[in-house]
DRENMAR-461191 format. One line per field, with one value per residue: x, y, z of N, C-alpha, C in turn; residue number from 1; residue in one letter. Coordinates in nm, 2 decimals, always signed. Layout:
BEGIN
nx = (X, ...);
ny = (Y, ...);
nz = (Z, ...);
cax = (X, ...);
cay = (Y, ...);
caz = (Z, ...);
cx = (X, ...);
cy = (Y, ...);
cz = (Z, ...);
num = (NUM, ...);
residu = (a, ...);
//
This chain:
BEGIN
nx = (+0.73, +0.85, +0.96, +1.08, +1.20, +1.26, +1.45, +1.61, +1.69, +1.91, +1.91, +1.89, +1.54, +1.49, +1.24, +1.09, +0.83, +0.51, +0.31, +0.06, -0.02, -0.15, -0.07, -0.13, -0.16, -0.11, -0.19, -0.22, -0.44, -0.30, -0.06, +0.11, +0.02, -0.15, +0.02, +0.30, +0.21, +0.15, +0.41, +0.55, +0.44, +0.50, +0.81, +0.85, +0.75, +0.85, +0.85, +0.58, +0.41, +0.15, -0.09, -0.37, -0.37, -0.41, -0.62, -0.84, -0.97, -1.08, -1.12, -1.33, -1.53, -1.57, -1.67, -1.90, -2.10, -1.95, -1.77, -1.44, -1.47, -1.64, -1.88, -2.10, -2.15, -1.97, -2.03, -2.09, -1.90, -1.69, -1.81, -1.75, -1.52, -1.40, -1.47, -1.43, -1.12, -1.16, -1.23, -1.01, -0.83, -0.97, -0.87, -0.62, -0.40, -0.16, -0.21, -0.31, -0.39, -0.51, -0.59, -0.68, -0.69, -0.62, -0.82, -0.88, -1.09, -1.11, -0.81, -0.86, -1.09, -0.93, -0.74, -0.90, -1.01, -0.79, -0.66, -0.93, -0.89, -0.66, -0.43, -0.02, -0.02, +0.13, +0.16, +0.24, +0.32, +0.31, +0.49, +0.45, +0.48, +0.19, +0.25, +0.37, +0.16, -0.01, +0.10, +0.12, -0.15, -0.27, -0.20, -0.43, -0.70, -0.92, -1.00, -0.92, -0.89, -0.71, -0.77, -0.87, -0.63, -0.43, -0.59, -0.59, -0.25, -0.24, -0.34, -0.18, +0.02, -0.05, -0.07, +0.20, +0.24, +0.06, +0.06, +0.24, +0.15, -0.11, -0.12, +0.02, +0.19, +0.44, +0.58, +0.65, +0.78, +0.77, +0.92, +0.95, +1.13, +1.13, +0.89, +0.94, +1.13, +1.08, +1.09, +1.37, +1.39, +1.28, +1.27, +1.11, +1.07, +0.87, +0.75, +0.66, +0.28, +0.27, +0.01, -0.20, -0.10, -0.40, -0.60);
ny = (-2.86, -2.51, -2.32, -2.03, -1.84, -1.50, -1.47, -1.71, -1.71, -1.50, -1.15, -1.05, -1.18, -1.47, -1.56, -1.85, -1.86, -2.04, -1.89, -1.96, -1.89, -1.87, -1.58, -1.54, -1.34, -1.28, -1.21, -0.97, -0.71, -0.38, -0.51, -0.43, -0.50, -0.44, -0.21, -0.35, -0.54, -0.38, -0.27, -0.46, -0.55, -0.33, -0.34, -0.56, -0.52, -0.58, -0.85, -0.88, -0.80, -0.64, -0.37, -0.43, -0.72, -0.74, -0.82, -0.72, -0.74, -0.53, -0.37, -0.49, -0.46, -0.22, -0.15, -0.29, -0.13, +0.10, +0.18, +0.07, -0.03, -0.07, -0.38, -0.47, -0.57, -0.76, -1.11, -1.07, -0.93, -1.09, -1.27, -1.18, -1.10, -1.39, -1.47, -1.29, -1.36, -1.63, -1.58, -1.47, -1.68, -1.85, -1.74, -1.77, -1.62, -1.47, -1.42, -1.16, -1.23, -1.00, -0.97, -1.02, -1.34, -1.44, -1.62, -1.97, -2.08, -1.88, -1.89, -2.20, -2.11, -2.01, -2.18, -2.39, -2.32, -2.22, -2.50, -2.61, -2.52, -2.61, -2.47, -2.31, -2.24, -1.96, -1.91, -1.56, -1.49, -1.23, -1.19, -0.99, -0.71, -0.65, -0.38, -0.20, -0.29, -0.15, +0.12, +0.09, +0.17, +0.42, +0.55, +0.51, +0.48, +0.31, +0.19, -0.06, -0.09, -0.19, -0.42, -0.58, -0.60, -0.72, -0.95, -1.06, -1.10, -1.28, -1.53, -1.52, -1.68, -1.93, -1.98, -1.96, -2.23, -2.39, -2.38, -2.51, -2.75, -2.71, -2.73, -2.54, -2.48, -2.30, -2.14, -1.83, -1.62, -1.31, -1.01, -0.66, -0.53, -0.67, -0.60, -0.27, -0.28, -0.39, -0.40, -0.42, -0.67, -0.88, -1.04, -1.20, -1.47, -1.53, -1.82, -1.88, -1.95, -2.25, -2.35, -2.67, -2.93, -2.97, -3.27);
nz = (-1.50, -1.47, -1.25, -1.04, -0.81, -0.64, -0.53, -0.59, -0.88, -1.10, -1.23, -1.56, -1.60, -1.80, -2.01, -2.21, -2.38, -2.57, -2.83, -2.78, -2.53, -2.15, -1.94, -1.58, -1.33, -1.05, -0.64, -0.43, -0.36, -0.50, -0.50, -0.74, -0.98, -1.23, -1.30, -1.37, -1.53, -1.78, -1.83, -1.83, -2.13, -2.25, -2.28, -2.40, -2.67, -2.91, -2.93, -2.99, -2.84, -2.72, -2.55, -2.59, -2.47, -2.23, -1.99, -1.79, -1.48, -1.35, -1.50, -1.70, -1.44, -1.46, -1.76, -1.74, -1.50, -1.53, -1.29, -1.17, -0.94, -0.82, -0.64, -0.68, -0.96, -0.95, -1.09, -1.25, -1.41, -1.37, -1.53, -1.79, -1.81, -1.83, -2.08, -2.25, -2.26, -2.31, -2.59, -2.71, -2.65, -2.84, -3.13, -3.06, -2.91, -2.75, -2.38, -2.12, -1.79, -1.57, -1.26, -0.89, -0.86, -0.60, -0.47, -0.44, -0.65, -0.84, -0.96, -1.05, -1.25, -1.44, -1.52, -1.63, -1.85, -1.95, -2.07, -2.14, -2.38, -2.46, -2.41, -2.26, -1.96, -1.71, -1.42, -1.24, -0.92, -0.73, -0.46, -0.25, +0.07, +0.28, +0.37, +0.14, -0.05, +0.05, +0.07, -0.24, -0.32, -0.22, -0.43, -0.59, -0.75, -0.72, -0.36, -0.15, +0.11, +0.43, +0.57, +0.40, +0.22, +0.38, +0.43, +0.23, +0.19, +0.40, +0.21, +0.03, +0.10, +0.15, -0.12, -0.21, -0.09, -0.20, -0.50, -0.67, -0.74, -0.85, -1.08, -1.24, -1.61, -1.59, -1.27, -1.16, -0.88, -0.80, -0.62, -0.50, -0.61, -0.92, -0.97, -1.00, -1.16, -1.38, -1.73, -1.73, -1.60, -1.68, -1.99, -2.24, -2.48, -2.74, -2.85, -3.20, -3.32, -3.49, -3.72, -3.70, -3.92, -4.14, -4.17);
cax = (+0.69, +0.93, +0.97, +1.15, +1.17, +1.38, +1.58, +1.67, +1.74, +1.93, +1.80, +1.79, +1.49, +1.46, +1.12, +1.03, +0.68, +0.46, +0.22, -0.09, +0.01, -0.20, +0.01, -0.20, -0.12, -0.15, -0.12, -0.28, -0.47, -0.21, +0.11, +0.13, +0.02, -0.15, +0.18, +0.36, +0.15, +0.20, +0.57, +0.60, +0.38, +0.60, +0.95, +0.84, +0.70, +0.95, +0.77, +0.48, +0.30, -0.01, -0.18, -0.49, -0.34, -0.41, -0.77, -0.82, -1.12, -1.12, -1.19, -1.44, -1.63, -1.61, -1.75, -2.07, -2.11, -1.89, -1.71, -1.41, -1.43, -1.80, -1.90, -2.25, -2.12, -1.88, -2.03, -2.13, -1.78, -1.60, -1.85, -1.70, -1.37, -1.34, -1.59, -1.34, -1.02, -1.18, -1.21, -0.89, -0.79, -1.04, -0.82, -0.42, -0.36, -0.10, -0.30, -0.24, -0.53, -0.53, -0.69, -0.61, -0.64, -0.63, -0.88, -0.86, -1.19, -1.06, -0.77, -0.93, -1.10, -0.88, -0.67, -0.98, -1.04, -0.64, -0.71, -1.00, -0.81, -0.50, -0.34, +0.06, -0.04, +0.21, +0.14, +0.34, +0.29, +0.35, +0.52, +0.45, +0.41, +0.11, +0.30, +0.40, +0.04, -0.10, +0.16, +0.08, -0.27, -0.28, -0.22, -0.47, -0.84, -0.99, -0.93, -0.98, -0.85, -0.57, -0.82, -0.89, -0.47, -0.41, -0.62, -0.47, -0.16, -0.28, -0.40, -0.05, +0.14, -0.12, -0.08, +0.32, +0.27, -0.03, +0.06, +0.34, +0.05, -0.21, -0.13, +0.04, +0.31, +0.53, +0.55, +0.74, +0.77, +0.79, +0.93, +0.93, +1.20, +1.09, +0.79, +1.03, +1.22, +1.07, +1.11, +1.51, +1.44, +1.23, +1.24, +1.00, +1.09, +0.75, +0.75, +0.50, +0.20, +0.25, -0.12, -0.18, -0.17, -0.48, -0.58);
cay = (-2.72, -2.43, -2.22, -1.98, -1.75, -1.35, -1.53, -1.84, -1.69, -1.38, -1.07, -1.04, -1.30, -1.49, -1.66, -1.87, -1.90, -2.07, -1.84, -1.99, -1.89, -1.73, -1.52, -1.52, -1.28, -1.36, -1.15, -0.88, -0.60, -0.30, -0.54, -0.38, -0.61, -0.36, -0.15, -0.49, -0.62, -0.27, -0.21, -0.59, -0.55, -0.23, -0.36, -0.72, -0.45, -0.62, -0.99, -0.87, -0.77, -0.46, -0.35, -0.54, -0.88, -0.74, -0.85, -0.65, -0.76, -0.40, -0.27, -0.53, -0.36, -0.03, -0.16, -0.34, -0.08, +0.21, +0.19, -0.03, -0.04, -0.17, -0.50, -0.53, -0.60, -0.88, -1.19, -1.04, -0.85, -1.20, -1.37, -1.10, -1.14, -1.53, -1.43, -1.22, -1.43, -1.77, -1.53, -1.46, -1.81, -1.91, -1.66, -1.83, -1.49, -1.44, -1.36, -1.15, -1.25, -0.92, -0.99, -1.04, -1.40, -1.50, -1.79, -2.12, -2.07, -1.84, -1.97, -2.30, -2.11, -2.02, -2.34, -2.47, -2.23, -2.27, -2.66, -2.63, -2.45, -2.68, -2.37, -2.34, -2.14, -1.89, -1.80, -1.50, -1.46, -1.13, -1.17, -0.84, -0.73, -0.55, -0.20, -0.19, -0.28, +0.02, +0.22, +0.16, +0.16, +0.54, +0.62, +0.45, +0.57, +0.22, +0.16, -0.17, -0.13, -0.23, -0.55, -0.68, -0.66, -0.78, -1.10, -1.11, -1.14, -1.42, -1.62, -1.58, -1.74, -2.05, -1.99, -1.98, -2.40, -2.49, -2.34, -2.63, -2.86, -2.68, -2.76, -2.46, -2.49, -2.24, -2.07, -1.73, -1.54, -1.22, -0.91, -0.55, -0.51, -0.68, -0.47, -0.18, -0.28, -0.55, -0.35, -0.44, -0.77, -0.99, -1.10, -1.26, -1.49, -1.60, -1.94, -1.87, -2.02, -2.35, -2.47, -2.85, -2.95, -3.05, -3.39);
caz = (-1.47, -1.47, -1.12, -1.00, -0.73, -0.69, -0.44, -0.65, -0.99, -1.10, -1.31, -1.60, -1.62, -1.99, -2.02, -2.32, -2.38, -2.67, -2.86, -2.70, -2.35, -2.06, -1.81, -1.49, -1.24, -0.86, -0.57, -0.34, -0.43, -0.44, -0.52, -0.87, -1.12, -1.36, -1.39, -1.43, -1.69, -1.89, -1.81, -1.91, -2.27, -2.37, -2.25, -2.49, -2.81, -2.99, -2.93, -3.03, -2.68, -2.70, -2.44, -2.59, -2.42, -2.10, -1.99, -1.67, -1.43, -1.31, -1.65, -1.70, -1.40, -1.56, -1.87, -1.72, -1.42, -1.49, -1.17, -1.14, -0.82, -0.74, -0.63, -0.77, -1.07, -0.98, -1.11, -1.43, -1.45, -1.42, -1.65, -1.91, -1.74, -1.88, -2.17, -2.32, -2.26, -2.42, -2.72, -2.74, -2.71, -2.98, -3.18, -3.04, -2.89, -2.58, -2.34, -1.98, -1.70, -1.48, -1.12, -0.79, -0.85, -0.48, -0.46, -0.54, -0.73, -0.94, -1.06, -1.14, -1.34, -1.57, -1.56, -1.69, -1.96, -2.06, -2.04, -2.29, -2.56, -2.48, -2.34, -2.18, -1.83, -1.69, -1.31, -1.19, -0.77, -0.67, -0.32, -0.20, +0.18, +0.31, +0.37, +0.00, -0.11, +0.10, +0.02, -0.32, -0.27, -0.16, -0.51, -0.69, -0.72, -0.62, -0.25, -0.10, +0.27, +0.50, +0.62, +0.27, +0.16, +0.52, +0.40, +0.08, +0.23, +0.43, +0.16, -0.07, +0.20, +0.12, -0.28, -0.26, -0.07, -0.28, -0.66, -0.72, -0.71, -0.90, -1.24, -1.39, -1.64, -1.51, -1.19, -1.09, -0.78, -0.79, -0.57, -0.57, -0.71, -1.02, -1.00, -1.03, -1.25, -1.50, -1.85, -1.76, -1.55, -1.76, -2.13, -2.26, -2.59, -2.81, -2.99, -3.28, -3.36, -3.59, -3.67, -3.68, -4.06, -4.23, -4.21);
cx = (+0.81, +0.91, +1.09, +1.12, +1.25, +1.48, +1.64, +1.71, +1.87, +1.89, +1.93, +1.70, +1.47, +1.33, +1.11, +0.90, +0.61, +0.37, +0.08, -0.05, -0.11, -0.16, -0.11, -0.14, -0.20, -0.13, -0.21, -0.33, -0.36, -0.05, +0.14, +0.13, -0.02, -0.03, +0.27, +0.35, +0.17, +0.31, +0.62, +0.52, +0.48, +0.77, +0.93, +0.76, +0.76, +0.90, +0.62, +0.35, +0.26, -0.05, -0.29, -0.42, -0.40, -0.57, -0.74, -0.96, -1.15, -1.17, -1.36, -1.56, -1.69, -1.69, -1.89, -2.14, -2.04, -1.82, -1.66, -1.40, -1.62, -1.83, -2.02, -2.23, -2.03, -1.89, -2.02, -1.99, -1.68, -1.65, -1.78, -1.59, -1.35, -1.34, -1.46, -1.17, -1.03, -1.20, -1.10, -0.81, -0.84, -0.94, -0.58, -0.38, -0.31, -0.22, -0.27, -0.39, -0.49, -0.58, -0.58, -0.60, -0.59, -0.71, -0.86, -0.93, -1.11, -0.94, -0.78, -1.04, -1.04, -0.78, -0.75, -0.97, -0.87, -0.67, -0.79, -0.97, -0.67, -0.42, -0.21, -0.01, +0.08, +0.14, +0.28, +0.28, +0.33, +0.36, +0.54, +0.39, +0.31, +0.14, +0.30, +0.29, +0.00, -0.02, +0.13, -0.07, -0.35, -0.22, -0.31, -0.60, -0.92, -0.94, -0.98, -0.97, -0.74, -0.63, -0.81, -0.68, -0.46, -0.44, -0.58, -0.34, -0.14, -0.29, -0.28, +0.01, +0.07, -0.06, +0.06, +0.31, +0.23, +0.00, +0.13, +0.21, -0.02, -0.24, -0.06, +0.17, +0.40, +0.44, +0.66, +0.67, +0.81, +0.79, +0.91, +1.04, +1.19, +0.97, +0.79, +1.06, +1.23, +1.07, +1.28, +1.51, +1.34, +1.20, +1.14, +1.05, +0.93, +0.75, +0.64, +0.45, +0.18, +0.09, -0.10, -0.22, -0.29, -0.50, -0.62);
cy = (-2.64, -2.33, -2.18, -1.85, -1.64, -1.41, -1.67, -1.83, -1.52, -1.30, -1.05, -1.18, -1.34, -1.60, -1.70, -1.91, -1.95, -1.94, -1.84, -1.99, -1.77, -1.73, -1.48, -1.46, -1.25, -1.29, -1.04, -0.74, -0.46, -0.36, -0.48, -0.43, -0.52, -0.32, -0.25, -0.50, -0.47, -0.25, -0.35, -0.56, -0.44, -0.26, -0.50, -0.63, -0.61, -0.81, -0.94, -0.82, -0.62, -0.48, -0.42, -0.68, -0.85, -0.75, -0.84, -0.71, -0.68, -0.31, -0.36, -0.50, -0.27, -0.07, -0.19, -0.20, +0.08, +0.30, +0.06, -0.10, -0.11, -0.32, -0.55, -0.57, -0.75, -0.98, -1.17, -0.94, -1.00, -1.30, -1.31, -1.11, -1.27, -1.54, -1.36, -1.28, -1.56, -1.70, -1.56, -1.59, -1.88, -1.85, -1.74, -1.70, -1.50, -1.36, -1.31, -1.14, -1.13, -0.95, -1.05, -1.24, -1.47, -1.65, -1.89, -2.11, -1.99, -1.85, -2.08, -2.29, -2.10, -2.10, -2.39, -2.39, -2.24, -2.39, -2.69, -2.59, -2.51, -2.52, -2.38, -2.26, -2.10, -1.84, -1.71, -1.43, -1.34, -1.11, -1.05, -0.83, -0.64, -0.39, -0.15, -0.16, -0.13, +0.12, +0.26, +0.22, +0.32, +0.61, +0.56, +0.47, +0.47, +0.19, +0.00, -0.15, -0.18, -0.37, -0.64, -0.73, -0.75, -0.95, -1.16, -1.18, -1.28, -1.54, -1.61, -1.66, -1.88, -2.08, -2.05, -2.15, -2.47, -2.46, -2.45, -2.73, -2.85, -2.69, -2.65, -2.51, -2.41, -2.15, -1.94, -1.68, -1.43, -1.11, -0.79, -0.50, -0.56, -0.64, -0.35, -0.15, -0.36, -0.52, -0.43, -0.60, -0.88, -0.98, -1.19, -1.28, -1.57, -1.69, -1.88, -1.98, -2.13, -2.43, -2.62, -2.86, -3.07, -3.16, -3.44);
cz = (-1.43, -1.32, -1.07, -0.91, -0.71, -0.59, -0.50, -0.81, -0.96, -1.21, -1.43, -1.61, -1.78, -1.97, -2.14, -2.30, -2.51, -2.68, -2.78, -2.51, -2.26, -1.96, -1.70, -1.36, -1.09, -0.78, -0.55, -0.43, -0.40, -0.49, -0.64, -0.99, -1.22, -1.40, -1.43, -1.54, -1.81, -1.91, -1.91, -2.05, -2.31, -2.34, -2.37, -2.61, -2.91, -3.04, -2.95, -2.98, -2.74, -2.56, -2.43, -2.56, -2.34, -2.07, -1.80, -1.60, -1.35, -1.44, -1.66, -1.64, -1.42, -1.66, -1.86, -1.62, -1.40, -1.39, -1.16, -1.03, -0.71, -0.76, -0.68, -0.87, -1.04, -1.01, -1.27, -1.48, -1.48, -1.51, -1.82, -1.89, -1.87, -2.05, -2.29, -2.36, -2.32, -2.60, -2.76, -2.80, -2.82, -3.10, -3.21, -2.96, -2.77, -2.54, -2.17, -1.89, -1.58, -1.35, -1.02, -0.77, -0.71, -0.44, -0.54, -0.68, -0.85, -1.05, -1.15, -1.24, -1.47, -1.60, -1.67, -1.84, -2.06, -2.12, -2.18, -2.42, -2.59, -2.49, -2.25, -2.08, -1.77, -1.56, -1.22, -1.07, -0.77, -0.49, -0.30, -0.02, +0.19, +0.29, +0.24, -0.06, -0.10, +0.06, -0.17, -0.38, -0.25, -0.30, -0.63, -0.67, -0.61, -0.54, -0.19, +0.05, +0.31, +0.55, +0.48, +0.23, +0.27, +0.47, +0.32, +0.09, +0.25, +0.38, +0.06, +0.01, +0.19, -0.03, -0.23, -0.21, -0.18, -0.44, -0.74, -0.78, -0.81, -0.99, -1.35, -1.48, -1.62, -1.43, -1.16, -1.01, -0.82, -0.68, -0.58, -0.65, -0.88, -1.04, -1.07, -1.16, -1.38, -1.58, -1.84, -1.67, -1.64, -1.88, -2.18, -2.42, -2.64, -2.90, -3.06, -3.30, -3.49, -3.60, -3.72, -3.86, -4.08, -4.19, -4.33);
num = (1, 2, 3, 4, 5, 6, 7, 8, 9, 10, 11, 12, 13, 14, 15, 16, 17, 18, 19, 20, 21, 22, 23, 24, 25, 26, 27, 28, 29, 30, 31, 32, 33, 34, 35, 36, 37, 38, 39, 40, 41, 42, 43, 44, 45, 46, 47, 48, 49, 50, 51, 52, 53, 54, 55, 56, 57, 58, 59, 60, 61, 62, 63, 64, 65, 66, 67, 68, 69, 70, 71, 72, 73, 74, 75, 76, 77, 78, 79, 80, 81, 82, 83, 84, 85, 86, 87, 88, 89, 90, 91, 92, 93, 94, 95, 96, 97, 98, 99, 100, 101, 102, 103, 104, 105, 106, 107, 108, 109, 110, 111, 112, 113, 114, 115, 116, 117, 118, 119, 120, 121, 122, 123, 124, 125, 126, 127, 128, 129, 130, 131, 132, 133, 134, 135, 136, 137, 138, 139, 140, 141, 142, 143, 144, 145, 146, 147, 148, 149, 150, 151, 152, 153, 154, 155, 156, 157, 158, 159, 160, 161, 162, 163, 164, 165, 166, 167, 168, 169, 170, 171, 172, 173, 174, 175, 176, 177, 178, 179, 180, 181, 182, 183, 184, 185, 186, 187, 188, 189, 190, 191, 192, 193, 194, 195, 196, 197, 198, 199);
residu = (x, x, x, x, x, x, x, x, x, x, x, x, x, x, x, x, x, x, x, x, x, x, x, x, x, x, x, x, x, x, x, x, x, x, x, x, x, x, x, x, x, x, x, x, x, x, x, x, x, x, x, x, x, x, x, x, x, x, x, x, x, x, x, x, x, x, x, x, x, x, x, x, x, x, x, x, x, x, x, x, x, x, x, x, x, x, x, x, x, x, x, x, x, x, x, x, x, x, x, x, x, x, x, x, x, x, x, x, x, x, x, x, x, x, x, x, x, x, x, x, x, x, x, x, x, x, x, x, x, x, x, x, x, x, x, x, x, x, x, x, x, x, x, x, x, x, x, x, x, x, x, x, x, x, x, x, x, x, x, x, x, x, x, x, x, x, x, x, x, x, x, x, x, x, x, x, x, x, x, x, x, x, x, x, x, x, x, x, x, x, x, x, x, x, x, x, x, x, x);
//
């Protein structure tokens, strides 16, 4: 398993990844994973990254409920959530898992879901502190609160012990500065997809 943290490497980052990879992105509501995962798909054009990788489980809301930001929807938002991403994999398709990704539960879902398609997994933590969140938080339509990040918080500081453990094949940490700045701090190289010949 590959890990690395902004305090243990230096920038620029070079990731290799196989074809069949899902990037799962970890971390508080507010740390800036959408702009991430967009800033990272148009800085990696060149490997082959769209927008359609990105499988949001705030769009998902919108699509069943038309509000990304409502909770009634959330079982049937993440059953479309996985729903949509075992596609993909049925397909070989890099794939980027959007969500805040905080509970155990939810990651072990999509371990599993990598697992069954013989999937590499890619989790990237977003160590972000509360202030930051809310700060960015205050420009973004859906609001969660200063208690919910607060907990979020709480519960990365568990992830960064327990993620070694959990099974992924690589791990990165992430700061704001590579939030910032990740068009110019992370590469991303794509092994292509060789299928298994014939028997």
């Amino acid at each position: 398993m590959d890990t690395a943290s902004s305090q243990q490497r230096q920038r620029p980052l070079y990731i290799t990844l196989p074809q069949r990879t899902l990037i799962v992105l970890c971390g508080p509501a507010g740390a800036g994973k959408s702009t991430f995962a967009r800033n990272l798909v148009h800085a990696n054009q060149h490997a082959g990254f769209a927008p359609t990788m990105i499988i949001s489980s705030d769009y998902c809301r919108s699509v069943i409920f038309d509000d990304e930001a409502s909770q009634q929807a959330n079982r049937e938002a993440f059953d479309l959530f996985h729903f949509i991403i075992a596609k993909r994999m049925r397909q070989n398709r890099t794939t980027i898992a959007d969500s805040t990704a905080i509970s155990w539960d939810a990651r072990r879902n999509l371990l599993e879901l990598a697992h069954r398609y013989n999937y590499h997994t890619s989790l990237f933590i977003f160590n972000i502190t509360p202030d930051i969140c809310l700060r960015h938080e205050q420009q973004r339509q859906r609001r969660v609160g200063a208690d919910v990040i607060n907990y979020h918080f709480d519960q990365l500081q568990q992830i960064l012990l327990s993620s070694p453990q959990e099974g992924w094949g690589q791990i990165y940490q992430l700061d704001e500065e590579d939030i910032n700045h990740s068009a110019a701090n992370i590469q991303l190289h794509v092994l292509p997809f060789t299928p298994p010949p014939e028997a």
